[in-house]
N, C-alpha and C positions, 0 to 999 in steps of 0.2 A: 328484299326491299328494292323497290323499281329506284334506280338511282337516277332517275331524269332523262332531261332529253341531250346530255350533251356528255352522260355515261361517268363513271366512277370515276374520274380524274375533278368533273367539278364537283360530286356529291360530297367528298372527302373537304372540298373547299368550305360546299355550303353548310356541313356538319360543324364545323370550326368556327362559323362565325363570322362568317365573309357577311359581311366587308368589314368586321371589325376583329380581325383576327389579332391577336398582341402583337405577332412578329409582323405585322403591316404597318402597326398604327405609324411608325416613325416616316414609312414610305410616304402612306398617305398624306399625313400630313406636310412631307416638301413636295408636295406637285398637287398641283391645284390645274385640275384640266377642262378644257371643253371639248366634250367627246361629243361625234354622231356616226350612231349605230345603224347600220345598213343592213336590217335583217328581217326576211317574210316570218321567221319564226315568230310568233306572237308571246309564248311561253319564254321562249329564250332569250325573247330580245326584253319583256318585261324585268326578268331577271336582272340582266345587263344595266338595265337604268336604275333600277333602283339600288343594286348593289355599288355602282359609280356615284348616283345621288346621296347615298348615305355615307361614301365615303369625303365626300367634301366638296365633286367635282359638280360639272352643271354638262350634263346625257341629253340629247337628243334621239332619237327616234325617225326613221322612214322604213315603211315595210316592204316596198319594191324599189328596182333599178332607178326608176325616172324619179323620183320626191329624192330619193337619195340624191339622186345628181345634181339633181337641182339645189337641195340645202348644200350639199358641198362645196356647189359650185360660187354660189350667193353667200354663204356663211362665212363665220371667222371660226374654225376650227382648228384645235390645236393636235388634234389626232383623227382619223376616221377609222373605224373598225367595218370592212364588209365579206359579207358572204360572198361565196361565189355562185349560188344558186338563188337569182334573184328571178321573180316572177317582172316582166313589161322586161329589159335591158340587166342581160349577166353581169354580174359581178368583174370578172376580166373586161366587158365593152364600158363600165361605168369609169371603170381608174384609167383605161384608154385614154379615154372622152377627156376627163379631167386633166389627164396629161396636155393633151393635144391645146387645150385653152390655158395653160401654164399655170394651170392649180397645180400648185408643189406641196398642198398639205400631207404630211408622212400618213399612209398607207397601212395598216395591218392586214390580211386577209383570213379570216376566220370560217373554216372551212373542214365540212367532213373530207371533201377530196385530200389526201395526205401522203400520198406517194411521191416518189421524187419527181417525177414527171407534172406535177399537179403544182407541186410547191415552184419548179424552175420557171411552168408557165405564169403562173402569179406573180412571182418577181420579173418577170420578162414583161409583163404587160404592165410593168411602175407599181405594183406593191414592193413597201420597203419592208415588210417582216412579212412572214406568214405562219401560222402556229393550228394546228389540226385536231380535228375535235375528235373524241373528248380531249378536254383542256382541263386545266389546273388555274381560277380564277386567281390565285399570288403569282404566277409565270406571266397569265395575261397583264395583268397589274403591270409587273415588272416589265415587261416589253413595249407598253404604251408610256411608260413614262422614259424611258432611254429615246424614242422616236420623238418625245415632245422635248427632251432636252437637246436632241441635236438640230431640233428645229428652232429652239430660242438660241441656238452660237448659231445658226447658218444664217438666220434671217433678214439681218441685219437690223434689227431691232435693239434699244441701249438694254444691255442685261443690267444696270445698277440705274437706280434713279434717287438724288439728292434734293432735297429741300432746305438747305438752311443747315443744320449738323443734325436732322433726319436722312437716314440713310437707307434703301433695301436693294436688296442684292437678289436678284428674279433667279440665280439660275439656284443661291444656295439656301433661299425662300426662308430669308431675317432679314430684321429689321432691328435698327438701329439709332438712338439719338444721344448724341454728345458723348460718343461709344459706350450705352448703355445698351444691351440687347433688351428686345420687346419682346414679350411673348404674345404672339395673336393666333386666333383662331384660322380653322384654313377662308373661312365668310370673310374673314376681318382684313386679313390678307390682300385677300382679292380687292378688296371696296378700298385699302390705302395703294393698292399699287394703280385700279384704278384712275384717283384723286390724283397722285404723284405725277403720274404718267402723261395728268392734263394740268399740271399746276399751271398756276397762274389763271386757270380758264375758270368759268363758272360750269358744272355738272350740273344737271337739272335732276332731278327726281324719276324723271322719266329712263334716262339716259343710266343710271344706277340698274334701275329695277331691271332692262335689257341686257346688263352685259356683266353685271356682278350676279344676279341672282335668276337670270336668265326669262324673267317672264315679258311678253308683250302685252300686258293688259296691269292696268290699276289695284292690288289685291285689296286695299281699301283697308291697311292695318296700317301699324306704325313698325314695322320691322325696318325702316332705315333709320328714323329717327331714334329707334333701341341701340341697330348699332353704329353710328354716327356719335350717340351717346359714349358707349363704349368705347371706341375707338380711341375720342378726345382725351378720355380719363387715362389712358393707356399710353400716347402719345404727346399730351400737351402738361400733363398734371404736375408740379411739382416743378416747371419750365419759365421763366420769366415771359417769353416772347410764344405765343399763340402761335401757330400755323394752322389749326384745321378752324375754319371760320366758317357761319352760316349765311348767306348772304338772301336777305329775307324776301319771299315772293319770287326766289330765281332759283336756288341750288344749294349746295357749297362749292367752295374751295379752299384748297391747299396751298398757301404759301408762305412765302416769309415775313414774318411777323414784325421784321422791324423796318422793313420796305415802303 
């Protein structure tokens, strides 16, 4: 049996179930990432997004040097995955470049080159991991989520954000109100820490669908107002004082309800 194009280390993964293998789900679910993938592989990079998309996060895609660097360079990325054999700008001149304009987004380099001379020059040129294919899609998991964790304590970003005695905590991804733990989904997550993170502001609909569920265009359904629904019943229910409020013909916001 042809085990793929990145050889018996991921076949094994993708026979198990990736992305929903049991011993992940717990990973998966406390990291909630935004990946972009930097790979001419067409096969292998579909793979890559759709196994990160189904595991909760929100994947991006560029198939040469130059779209990569550019999304990386313009985007908010919490990880970038690249090859080093990129058609237009290598993979080592892409994380260079990125260096040099003080993009500090962490690095993987994803790479049939795997020798030690291959992997020194990859971390030489600001890749902070490098991992050689074939790979083990639970290793790669597990090595882009240790790079996004050392990038939310270096960042200078607040890892806890409070509302009132609603509480979440980004790096150990719960939430919390009048110390009741919440349980939410990794969607739901993402759309309160969102909200949180701009309390007090108004969110527009727009501005949700961009950076919680990653689309730039109107899908013309009601999947925020489903979970914005959810959310409330999860968060506000059973609470005297509201926090997550509609605020009509503009957005919502999150705030303190007795304000």
């Amino acid at each position: 049996m042809n085990p793929g194009p990145h050889g018996r280390g991921l076949f094994r993964a993708r026979k198990s179930g990736v992305p929903g293998l049991p011993f992940l789900a717990k990973a998966v679910y406390m990291s909630d990432m935004r990946i972009l993938i930097i790979e001419d592989d067409p096969e292998a990079a579909a793979y890559l997004v759709k196994a990160f998309r189904e595991a909760g996060h929100l994947a991006d895609h560029a198939a040469d040097g130059l779209d990569g660097y550019a999304l990386a360079r313009d985007g908010d990325y919490d990880v970038l995955i690249v090859d080093r054999m990129l058609p237009k700008l290598d993979g080592l001149s892409l994380i260079g470049g990125l260096r040099e304009q003080k993009v500090e987004t962490p690095v993987l380099i994803l790479s049939a080159l795997g020798q030690v001379d291959d992997r020194v020059k990859g971390l030489r040129a600001g890749g902070d991991d490098y991992l050689a294919k074939p790979y083990a899609f639970s290793e790669l998991l597990a090595r882009i989520e240790v790079l996004a964790r050392r990038r939310g304590k270096n960042s200078g970003e607040p890892t806890q954000y409070r509302v009132a005695d609603l509480e979440l905590d980004r790096l150990s991804h719960t939430v919390s109100r009048a110390g009741q733990d919440i349980v939410l989904q990794p969607r739901e997550f993402r759309l309160i820490e969102y909200l949180m993170k701009n309390a007090g502001q108004v969110v527009t609909r727009t501005m949700l669908l961009e950076h919680v569920w990653d689309y730039h265009f109107d899908p013309q359904t009601n999947v925020i107002d489903v979970h914005i629904s959810r959310l409330r019943a999860k968060i506000d229910k059973g609470h005297q004082s509201q926090l997550l409020h509609t605020i009509r013909g503009a957005g919502y916001m999150i705030r303190d309800g007795a304000r």
